[in-house]
N, C-alpha and C positions, 0 to 999 in steps of 0.2 A: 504494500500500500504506500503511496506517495506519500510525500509531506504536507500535500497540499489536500486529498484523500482525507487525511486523519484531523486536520485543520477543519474540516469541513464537517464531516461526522461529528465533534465538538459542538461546533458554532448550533449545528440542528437538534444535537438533542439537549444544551443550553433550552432552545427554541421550546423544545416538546416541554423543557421542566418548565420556563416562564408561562406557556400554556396552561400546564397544569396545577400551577399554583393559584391560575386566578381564578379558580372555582370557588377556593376560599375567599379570594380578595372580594371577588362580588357576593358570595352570598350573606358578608358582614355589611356590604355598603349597602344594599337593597333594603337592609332594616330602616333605614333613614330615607332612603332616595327611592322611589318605585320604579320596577324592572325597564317600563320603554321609556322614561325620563334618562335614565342611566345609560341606555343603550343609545339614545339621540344624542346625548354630549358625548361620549366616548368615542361615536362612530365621526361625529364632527369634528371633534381633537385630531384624532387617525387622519380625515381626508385633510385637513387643513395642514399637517405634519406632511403629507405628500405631496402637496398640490406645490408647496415651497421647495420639497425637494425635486420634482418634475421641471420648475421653472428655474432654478442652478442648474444641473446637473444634466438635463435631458429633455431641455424644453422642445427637441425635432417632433417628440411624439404627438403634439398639438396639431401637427397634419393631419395626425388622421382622426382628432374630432370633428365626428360627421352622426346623423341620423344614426345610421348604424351602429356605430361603435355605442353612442348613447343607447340605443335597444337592446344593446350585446349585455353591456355595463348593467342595466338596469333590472334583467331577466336575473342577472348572477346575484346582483343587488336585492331585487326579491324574494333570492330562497336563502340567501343568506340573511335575509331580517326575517325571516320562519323559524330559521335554525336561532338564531341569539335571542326574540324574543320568547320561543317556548325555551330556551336553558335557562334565559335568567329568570323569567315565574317557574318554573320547575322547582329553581333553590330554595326557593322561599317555602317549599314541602317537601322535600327530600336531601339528603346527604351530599356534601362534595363529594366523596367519595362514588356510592352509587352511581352520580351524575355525570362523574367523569367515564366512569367506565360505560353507561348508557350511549354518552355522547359516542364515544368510539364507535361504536357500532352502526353508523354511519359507513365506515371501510367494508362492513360485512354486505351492507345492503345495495351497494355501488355495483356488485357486479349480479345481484339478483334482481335490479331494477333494469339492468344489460337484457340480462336473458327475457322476463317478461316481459319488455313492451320493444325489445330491438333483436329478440331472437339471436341476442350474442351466447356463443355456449361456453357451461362451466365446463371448466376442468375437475380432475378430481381433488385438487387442495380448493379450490375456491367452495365444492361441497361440503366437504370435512370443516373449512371454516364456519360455514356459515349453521353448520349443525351443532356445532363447537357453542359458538356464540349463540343459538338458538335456549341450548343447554344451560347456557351462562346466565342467560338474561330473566328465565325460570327461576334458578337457584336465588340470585341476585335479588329476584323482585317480590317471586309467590311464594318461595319454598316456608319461609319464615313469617308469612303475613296472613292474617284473619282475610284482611281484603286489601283490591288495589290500590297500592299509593297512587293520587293523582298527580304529584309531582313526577315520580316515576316515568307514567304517560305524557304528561307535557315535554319533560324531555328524550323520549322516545320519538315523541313528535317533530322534535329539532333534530333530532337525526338522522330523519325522513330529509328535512329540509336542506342539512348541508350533505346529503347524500345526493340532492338533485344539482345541487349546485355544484359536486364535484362533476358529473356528469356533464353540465352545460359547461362548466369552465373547459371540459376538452373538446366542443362544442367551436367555440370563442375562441380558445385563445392563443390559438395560431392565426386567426384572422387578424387580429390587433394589438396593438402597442399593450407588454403585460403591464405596466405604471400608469398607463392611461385607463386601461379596464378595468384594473381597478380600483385606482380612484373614485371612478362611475359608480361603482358598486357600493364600496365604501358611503358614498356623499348619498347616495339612494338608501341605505339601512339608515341612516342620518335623519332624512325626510321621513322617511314608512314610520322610522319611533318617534320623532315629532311629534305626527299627523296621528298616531296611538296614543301618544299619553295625552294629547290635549281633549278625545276623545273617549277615553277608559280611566285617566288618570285622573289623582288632583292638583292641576296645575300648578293652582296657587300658592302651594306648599313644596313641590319640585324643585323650582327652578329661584325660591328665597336663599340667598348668601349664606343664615345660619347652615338652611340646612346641607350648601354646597362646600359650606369650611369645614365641617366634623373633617375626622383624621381618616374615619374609615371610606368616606366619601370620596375626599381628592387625592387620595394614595390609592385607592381602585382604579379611579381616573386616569389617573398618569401611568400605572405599570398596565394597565386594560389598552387604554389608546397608543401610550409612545413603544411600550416595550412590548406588548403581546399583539397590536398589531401591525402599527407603521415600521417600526426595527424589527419587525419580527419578517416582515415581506422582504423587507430589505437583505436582512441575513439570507432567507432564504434563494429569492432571486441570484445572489451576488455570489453564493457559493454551492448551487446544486449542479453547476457546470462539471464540476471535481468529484462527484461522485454519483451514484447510481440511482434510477428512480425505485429501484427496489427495497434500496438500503435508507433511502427517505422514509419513505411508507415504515418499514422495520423500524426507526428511531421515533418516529413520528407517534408509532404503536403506545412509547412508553410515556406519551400524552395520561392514561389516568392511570398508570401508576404512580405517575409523581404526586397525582389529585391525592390518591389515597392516603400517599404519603402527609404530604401539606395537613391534610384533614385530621391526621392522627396526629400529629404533634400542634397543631394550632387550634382544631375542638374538641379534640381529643375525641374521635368520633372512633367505635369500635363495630367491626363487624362482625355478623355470628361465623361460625366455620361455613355453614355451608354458603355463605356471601361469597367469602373468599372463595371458597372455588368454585362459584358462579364468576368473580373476577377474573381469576386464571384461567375458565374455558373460555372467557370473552375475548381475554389477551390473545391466549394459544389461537381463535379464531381468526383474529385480526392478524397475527401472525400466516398465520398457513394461507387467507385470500393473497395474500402478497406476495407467496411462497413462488417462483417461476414452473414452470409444470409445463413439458412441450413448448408448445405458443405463446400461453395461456391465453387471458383474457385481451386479447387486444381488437379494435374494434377498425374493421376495414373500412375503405376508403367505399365503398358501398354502403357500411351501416354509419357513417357517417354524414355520406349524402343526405341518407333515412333521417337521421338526428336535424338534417337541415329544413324540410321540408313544414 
């Protein structure tokens, strides 16, 4: 492995633990600030952190704002404000921990949303995975419960949602500029939680200074927007060149082990035994979809037409 290889691998799963740490960060600050109030300034911080870095750094890509790319931008934008607004009301009734491991399984559902609606076929690690995590998500959620958590389901819901979003991002984003799309995206989860909390929310208590100064409020804000999302694209973008998209995926996996971690030392949040190895069949799931198998899942230049249509 190179130097540069191993530099890389660092910087991503860095990435994966700052991910998973903000399970905790937000599920403290939403006690104060409600869920699409929190997601509106966050996602605003992030695009406003890019939109300065786009205009130093790489202002050529402003050619290609056009209709389009704003369409591209905004489709991704919209399943990505499905995905963060069901996690963050999720936390507000379920565990970081759980939460992060639900979230995951998003990787499991990307290539079973393939097969049924694009007739892309599994492999046999992408079954095993998703049997795996099937397994996981049981133990995790029913095994130990009277009845269902609806946090649980809300963020199962979000995982639907950046499960679709992974899918249109391969959709998008060889079409266009990737700091420009998203940007779009970004600025679009911005407006969708706006446009929700002034609707669902109580404004008038949101968006007052006490309650945007608490400690737990703008230290969510600042590691949610600068570090978990604007530097976190940034890392990623600038160093996935150097290594592999399988080995991405594989460090990316250890996204809600870090949660669980964070969780246990900062709420001190314990899970029964058979959680945990609802956890571990989710992980080994998310694992084994990623796992190379033949071909695997890769989606041709045919079912991508399909995807355009």
């Amino acid at each position: 492995m190179t130097k540069e290889a191993k530099m890389a691998d660092g910087l991503l799963l860095l990435v994966a633990g700052i991910w998973g740490f903000t399970f905790v960060t937000v599920q403290h600050a939403i006690s104060f600030l409600e869920p699409h109030a929190f997601n509106a300034i966050r996602f605003s911080i992030a695009s406003l952190f890019l939109i300065i870095w786009l205009l130093l750094f790489d202002r050529s890509q402003l050619k290609k704002w056009n209709k389009h790319s704003i369409k591209a931008g905004f489709t991704l934008g919209f399943f990505l404000f499905i995905g963060y607004s069901f996690q963050t009301i999720g936390l507000i009734y379920t565990t970081s921990s759980k939460a992060g491991f639900i979230t995951g399984l998003s990787v499991i559902l990307v290539p079973l949303f393939l097969f049924v609606f694009y007739q892309v076929k599994l492999t046999a690690t992408n079954i095993i995975g998703v049997l795996s995590a099937a397994a996981g998500l049981y133990l995790l959620t029913l095994a130990d419960a009277v009845s269902v958590n609806i946090g649980d389901v809300y963020v199962f819901v979000c995982a639907i949602g950046f499960a679709l979003q992974i899918i249109f991002t391969g959709k998008y984003a060889s079409a266009y500029p990737t700091l420009l799309l998203t940007i779009i995206q970004l600025a679009t989860v911005s407006i969708l939680s706006f446009a929700a909390s002034f609707l669902f929310e109580n404004t008038a208590n949101n968006f007052q200074l006490p309650v945007l100064y608490k400690k737990e409020v703008w230290s969510a804000l600042l590691i949610t927007s600068v570090f978990a999302t604007a530097l976190a694209f940034i890392i990623q973008t600038g160093v996935q060149k150097y290594t592999t998209s399988i080995r991405v995926a594989l460090i990316f996996a250890m996204e809600p082990v870090f949660a669980a971690i964070t969780a246990y030392f900062y709420n001190q949040e314990r899970l029964s035994n058979s959680s945990w190895v609802g956890c571990a069949l989710i992980l080994a799931g998310m694992i084994f979809v990623e796992l190379p198998f033949k071909k695997g899942i890769k989606l041709t230049k045919q079912k991508i037409n399909r995807l355009n249509e």
